[in-house]
N, C-alpha and C positions, 0 to 999 in steps of 0.2 A: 400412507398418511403420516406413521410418525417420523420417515426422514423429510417431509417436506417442512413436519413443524419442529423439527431439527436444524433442518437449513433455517429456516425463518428466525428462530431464536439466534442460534451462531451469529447471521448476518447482523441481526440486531445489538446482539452484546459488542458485537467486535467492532460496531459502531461507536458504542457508547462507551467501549474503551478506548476506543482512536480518537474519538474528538474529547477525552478529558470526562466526559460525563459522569464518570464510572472513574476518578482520577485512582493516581497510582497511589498502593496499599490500603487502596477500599477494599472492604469485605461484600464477597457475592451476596446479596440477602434473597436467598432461594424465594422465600417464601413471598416477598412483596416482586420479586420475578415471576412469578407461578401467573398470580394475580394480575399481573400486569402485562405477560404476555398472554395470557391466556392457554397456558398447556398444562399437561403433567411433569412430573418428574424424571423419570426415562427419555422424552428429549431434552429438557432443558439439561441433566446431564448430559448428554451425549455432546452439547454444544460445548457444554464448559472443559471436555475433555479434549475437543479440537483447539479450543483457545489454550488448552495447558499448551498443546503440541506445538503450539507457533510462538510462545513465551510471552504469550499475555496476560497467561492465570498464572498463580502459585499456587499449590495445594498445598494447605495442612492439615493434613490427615482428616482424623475427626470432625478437627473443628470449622471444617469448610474449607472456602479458596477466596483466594485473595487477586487482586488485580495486580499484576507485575509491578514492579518500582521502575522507576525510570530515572537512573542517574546520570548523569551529564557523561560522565564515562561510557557509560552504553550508549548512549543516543551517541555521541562521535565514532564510536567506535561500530556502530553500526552502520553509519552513514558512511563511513569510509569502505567498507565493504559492498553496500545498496550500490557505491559510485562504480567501483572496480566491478562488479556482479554483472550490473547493467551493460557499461561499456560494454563487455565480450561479448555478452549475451547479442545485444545487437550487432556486433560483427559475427557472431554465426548466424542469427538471422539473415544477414547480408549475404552469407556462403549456401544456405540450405530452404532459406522460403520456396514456398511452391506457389502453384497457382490460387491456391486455395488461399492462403496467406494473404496474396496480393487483391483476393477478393474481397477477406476481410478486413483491409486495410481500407479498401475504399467504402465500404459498410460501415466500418466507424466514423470514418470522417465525414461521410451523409449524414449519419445520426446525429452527427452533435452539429451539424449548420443546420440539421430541420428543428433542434431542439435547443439550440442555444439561448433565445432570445427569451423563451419562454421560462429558462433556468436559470436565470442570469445572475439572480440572488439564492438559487436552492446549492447551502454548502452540500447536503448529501449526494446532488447529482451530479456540483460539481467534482469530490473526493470518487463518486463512481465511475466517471468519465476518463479521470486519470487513471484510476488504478487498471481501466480495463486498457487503455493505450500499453501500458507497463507489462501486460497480462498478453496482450497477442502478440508482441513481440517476441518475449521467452516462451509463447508457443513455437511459432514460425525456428524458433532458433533450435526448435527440434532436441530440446534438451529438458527432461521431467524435474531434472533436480534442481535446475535453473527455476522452474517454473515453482517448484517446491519452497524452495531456500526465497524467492522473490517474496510469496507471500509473509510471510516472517518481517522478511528486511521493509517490505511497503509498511506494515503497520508499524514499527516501529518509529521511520517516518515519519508519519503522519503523528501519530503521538507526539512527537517531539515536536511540532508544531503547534499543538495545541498546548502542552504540558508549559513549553515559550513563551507563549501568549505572542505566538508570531503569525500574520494574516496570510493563509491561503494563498498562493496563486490563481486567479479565476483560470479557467479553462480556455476563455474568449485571448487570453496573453499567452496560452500556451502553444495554439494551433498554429504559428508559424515552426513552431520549435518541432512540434510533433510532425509536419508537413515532412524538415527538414529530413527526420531521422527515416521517414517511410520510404520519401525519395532511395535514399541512399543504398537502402535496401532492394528496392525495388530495382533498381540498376544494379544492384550484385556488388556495390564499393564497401566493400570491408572498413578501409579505413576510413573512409566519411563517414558512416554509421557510428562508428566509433567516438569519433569526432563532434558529430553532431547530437549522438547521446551524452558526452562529456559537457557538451554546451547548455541544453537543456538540463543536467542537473546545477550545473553552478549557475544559470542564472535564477534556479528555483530557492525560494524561501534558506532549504534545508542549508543552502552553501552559509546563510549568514547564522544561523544555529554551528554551524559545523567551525565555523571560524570563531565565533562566539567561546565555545566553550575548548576548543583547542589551546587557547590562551589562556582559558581559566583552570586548566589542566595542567598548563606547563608554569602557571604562578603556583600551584600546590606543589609542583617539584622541587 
Protein backbone atom coordinates (compact mmCIF):
# COMPACT_ATOMS: atom_id res chain seq x y z
CA UNK A 1 0.00 0.00 0.00
CA UNK A 2 2.81 2.52 0.76
CA UNK A 3 4.52 2.17 -2.73
CA UNK A 4 1.45 2.38 -4.54
CA UNK A 5 0.75 5.80 -2.58
CA UNK A 6 4.46 6.45 -3.41
CA UNK A 7 3.89 6.08 -7.07
CA UNK A 8 0.65 8.12 -6.90
CA UNK A 9 2.34 11.05 -5.11
CA UNK A 10 5.57 10.93 -7.53
CA UNK A 11 3.28 10.82 -10.58
CA UNK A 12 1.41 13.51 -9.20
CA UNK A 13 4.25 16.01 -8.29
CA UNK A 14 6.28 15.17 -11.32
CA UNK A 15 3.18 16.49 -12.96
CA UNK A 16 2.85 19.42 -11.28
CA UNK A 17 6.38 20.18 -11.82
CA UNK A 18 6.28 19.40 -15.54
CA UNK A 19 3.47 21.50 -16.53
CA UNK A 20 4.73 24.59 -14.23
CA UNK A 21 2.27 24.03 -11.48
CA UNK A 22 4.76 23.68 -8.91
CA UNK A 23 7.00 26.45 -11.09
CA UNK A 24 10.69 26.50 -10.79
CA UNK A 25 12.35 27.41 -7.21
CA UNK A 26 9.01 26.92 -5.50
CA UNK A 27 9.30 25.41 -2.24
CA UNK A 28 7.70 21.64 -1.59
CA UNK A 29 4.96 22.63 1.23
CA UNK A 30 4.94 19.11 2.69
CA UNK A 31 2.36 19.93 4.79
CA UNK A 32 -0.51 21.33 2.35
CA UNK A 33 0.94 18.02 0.13
CA UNK A 34 -0.04 15.61 3.04
CA UNK A 35 -3.45 17.28 2.77
CA UNK A 36 -3.96 17.50 -0.42
CA UNK A 37 -2.94 14.18 -1.57
CA UNK A 38 -4.01 12.55 1.06
CA UNK A 39 -0.95 10.30 2.46
CA UNK A 40 1.62 10.35 5.19
CA UNK A 41 4.99 11.35 5.14
CA UNK A 42 7.03 8.26 4.48
CA UNK A 43 5.65 8.35 0.84
CA UNK A 44 5.27 11.55 0.01
CA UNK A 45 9.13 11.41 0.96
CA UNK A 46 9.89 8.63 -0.86
CA UNK A 47 8.43 10.56 -3.97
CA UNK A 48 10.33 13.64 -3.46
CA UNK A 49 13.38 11.64 -3.25
CA UNK A 50 12.78 10.07 -6.80
CA UNK A 51 12.12 13.64 -8.26
CA UNK A 52 15.66 14.64 -6.33
CA UNK A 53 16.98 11.50 -8.59
CA UNK A 54 15.72 12.86 -12.05
CA UNK A 55 16.68 16.87 -11.10
CA UNK A 56 13.50 18.15 -10.51
CA UNK A 57 13.85 18.71 -6.69
CA UNK A 58 16.74 20.54 -5.00
CA UNK A 59 17.22 19.63 -1.45
CA UNK A 60 18.12 21.89 1.32
CA UNK A 61 18.86 20.15 3.81
CA UNK A 62 16.85 21.14 6.78
CA UNK A 63 14.89 23.35 5.42
CA UNK A 64 13.11 21.28 2.83
CA UNK A 65 13.27 21.09 -1.14
CA UNK A 66 12.78 23.04 -3.63
CA UNK A 67 11.52 22.54 -7.34
CA UNK A 68 14.61 22.68 -9.66
CA UNK A 69 15.29 26.03 -11.70
CA UNK A 70 15.09 25.88 -14.97
CA UNK A 71 17.40 28.22 -16.92
CA UNK A 72 17.37 28.54 -20.52
CA UNK A 73 20.95 27.05 -20.39
CA UNK A 74 19.69 23.82 -19.10
CA UNK A 75 16.49 23.52 -20.98
CA UNK A 76 18.97 23.89 -24.47
CA UNK A 77 21.25 21.99 -23.14
CA UNK A 78 19.15 19.27 -22.31
CA UNK A 79 17.23 19.28 -25.39
CA UNK A 80 20.30 18.97 -27.38
CA UNK A 81 21.05 15.75 -25.49
CA UNK A 82 16.94 14.37 -25.36
CA UNK A 83 17.66 14.95 -29.47
CA UNK A 84 21.01 12.88 -29.71
CA UNK A 85 19.71 10.40 -26.68
CA UNK A 86 16.54 9.65 -28.79
CA UNK A 87 17.90 9.41 -32.24
CA UNK A 88 20.33 6.26 -31.12
CA UNK A 89 18.01 5.05 -29.07
CA UNK A 90 15.60 4.39 -31.81
CA UNK A 91 18.22 3.02 -34.17
CA UNK A 92 18.91 0.26 -31.49
CA UNK A 93 15.53 -0.07 -31.23
CA UNK A 94 15.60 -0.65 -35.03
CA UNK A 95 18.80 -3.29 -34.42
CA UNK A 96 17.18 -5.31 -31.29
CA UNK A 97 13.13 -5.04 -31.02
CA UNK A 98 11.55 -8.30 -30.52
CA UNK A 99 8.22 -9.53 -31.09
CA UNK A 100 7.22 -8.32 -27.97
CA UNK A 101 8.01 -4.75 -28.86
CA UNK A 102 6.31 -4.96 -32.09
CA UNK A 103 3.36 -5.95 -30.10
CA UNK A 104 3.46 -3.24 -28.04
CA UNK A 105 3.88 -0.92 -30.66
CA UNK A 106 0.70 -1.79 -32.19
CA UNK A 107 -1.08 -1.61 -28.41
CA UNK A 108 -0.15 1.79 -28.23
CA UNK A 109 -1.29 2.92 -31.36
CA UNK A 110 -4.89 1.05 -30.68
CA UNK A 111 -5.04 2.81 -27.49
CA UNK A 112 -4.70 6.14 -28.57
CA UNK A 113 -7.25 5.89 -32.03
CA UNK A 114 -9.81 4.26 -29.41
CA UNK A 115 -9.09 7.08 -27.12
CA UNK A 116 -8.23 10.01 -28.81
CA UNK A 117 -11.36 11.64 -29.54
CA UNK A 118 -12.48 11.42 -26.12
CA UNK A 119 -8.87 13.13 -25.07
CA UNK A 120 -8.81 15.59 -27.34
CA UNK A 121 -8.46 18.46 -24.91
CA UNK A 122 -7.27 16.32 -21.74
CA UNK A 123 -3.31 17.98 -21.60
CA UNK A 124 -2.61 15.20 -18.93
CA UNK A 125 -3.54 12.32 -21.43
CA UNK A 126 -2.11 13.93 -23.98
CA UNK A 127 1.78 14.71 -22.03
CA UNK A 128 0.97 10.52 -21.06
CA UNK A 129 0.50 9.50 -24.44
CA UNK A 130 3.76 10.94 -25.48
CA UNK A 131 5.82 10.18 -22.95
CA UNK A 132 4.85 6.57 -23.09
CA UNK A 133 5.63 6.48 -27.15
CA UNK A 134 9.11 7.92 -25.97
CA UNK A 135 9.12 5.19 -23.04
CA UNK A 136 8.63 1.70 -25.41
CA UNK A 137 10.91 2.73 -27.69
CA UNK A 138 14.00 2.99 -25.22
CA UNK A 139 12.47 -0.19 -23.98
CA UNK A 140 12.62 -2.07 -27.28
CA UNK A 141 16.22 -0.61 -27.78
CA UNK A 142 17.06 -3.02 -25.04
CA UNK A 143 19.07 -0.36 -23.23
CA UNK A 144 18.07 0.37 -19.06
CA UNK A 145 20.27 3.49 -19.11
CA UNK A 146 18.70 4.84 -22.07
CA UNK A 147 15.59 4.13 -20.53
CA UNK A 148 16.86 5.67 -17.24
CA UNK A 149 18.63 9.02 -18.54
CA UNK A 150 15.08 9.28 -21.03
CA UNK A 151 13.19 9.89 -18.05
CA UNK A 152 15.13 12.94 -16.69
CA UNK A 153 15.80 14.25 -20.34
CA UNK A 154 11.40 14.00 -21.02
CA UNK A 155 10.77 16.01 -17.93
CA UNK A 156 12.82 18.42 -18.57
CA UNK A 157 11.20 18.83 -21.87
CA UNK A 158 8.18 19.20 -21.03
CA UNK A 159 9.03 21.76 -18.39
CA UNK A 160 10.46 23.82 -20.82
CA UNK A 161 7.42 24.03 -22.52
CA UNK A 162 5.44 24.99 -19.96
CA UNK A 163 8.17 27.30 -18.14
CA UNK A 164 7.94 28.96 -22.34
CA UNK A 165 4.53 29.44 -22.36
CA UNK A 166 4.94 27.34 -25.59
CA UNK A 167 1.49 25.20 -26.67
CA UNK A 168 1.83 21.48 -26.47
CA UNK A 169 1.72 19.35 -29.52
CA UNK A 170 -1.72 17.52 -29.47
CA UNK A 171 -1.05 13.86 -29.95
CA UNK A 172 -3.94 13.86 -32.82
CA UNK A 173 -0.34 15.93 -34.94
CA UNK A 174 1.75 13.57 -33.68
CA UNK A 175 0.62 10.15 -34.95
CA UNK A 176 1.96 10.38 -38.27
CA UNK A 177 5.29 11.17 -36.99
CA UNK A 178 5.08 8.40 -34.32
CA UNK A 179 3.67 5.88 -37.29
CA UNK A 180 6.79 6.96 -39.08
CA UNK A 181 9.37 6.02 -36.36
CA UNK A 182 7.55 2.50 -35.54
CA UNK A 183 7.48 1.66 -39.23
CA UNK A 184 11.09 2.03 -39.43
CA UNK A 185 11.79 -0.01 -36.66
CA UNK A 186 9.69 -2.58 -37.26
CA UNK A 187 11.40 -3.17 -40.65
CA UNK A 188 14.89 -3.46 -38.81
CA UNK A 189 15.97 0.37 -40.90
CA UNK A 190 18.39 1.75 -38.48
CA UNK A 191 18.81 4.72 -40.17
CA UNK A 192 15.18 5.67 -40.93
CA UNK A 193 14.50 5.41 -37.44
CA UNK A 194 16.89 7.65 -36.90
CA UNK A 195 15.80 9.85 -39.31
CA UNK A 196 12.44 9.88 -38.58
CA UNK A 197 13.01 10.30 -34.65
CA UNK A 198 15.14 13.48 -35.80
CA UNK A 199 12.01 14.55 -37.56
CA UNK A 200 9.69 14.15 -35.06
CA UNK A 201 11.64 16.05 -32.68
CA UNK A 202 12.29 19.09 -34.71
CA UNK A 203 8.95 19.43 -35.81
CA UNK A 204 7.90 19.35 -32.02
CA UNK A 205 7.43 22.47 -29.99
CA UNK A 206 10.86 21.86 -28.23
CA UNK A 207 12.87 22.60 -31.56
CA UNK A 208 11.34 26.29 -31.41
CA UNK A 209 12.37 26.64 -27.46
CA UNK A 210 15.76 25.07 -28.60
CA UNK A 211 16.41 27.73 -31.21
CA UNK A 212 14.91 30.29 -29.10
CA UNK A 213 17.12 30.32 -26.49
CA UNK A 214 20.23 29.06 -28.53
CA UNK A 215 20.48 32.67 -29.70
CA UNK A 216 19.75 34.08 -26.48
CA UNK A 217 22.72 32.24 -25.35
CA UNK A 218 25.07 33.11 -28.01
CA UNK A 219 23.91 37.21 -27.49
CA UNK A 220 25.13 36.63 -23.77
CA UNK A 221 28.39 35.68 -25.27
Amino acid sequence: MSDRKSDHAYTELRRRIMTAELPPNSLIDEKALLEDLGIGRTPLREAVLRLEQEGLVTSLGRRGYLVADASPADLMRGYELRRELECFTAGLAAERRTQEDLDRFEAFLAGVDAELDANNDNIAWQLAKDEEFHHIIARASDNRFAEQYLNFLLGLSVRSLYVAKVPITMVRDELDSYRSVLTAIRMRDVAAARAAMGTHLTVNPMQAIFDTLTGRIQKVK
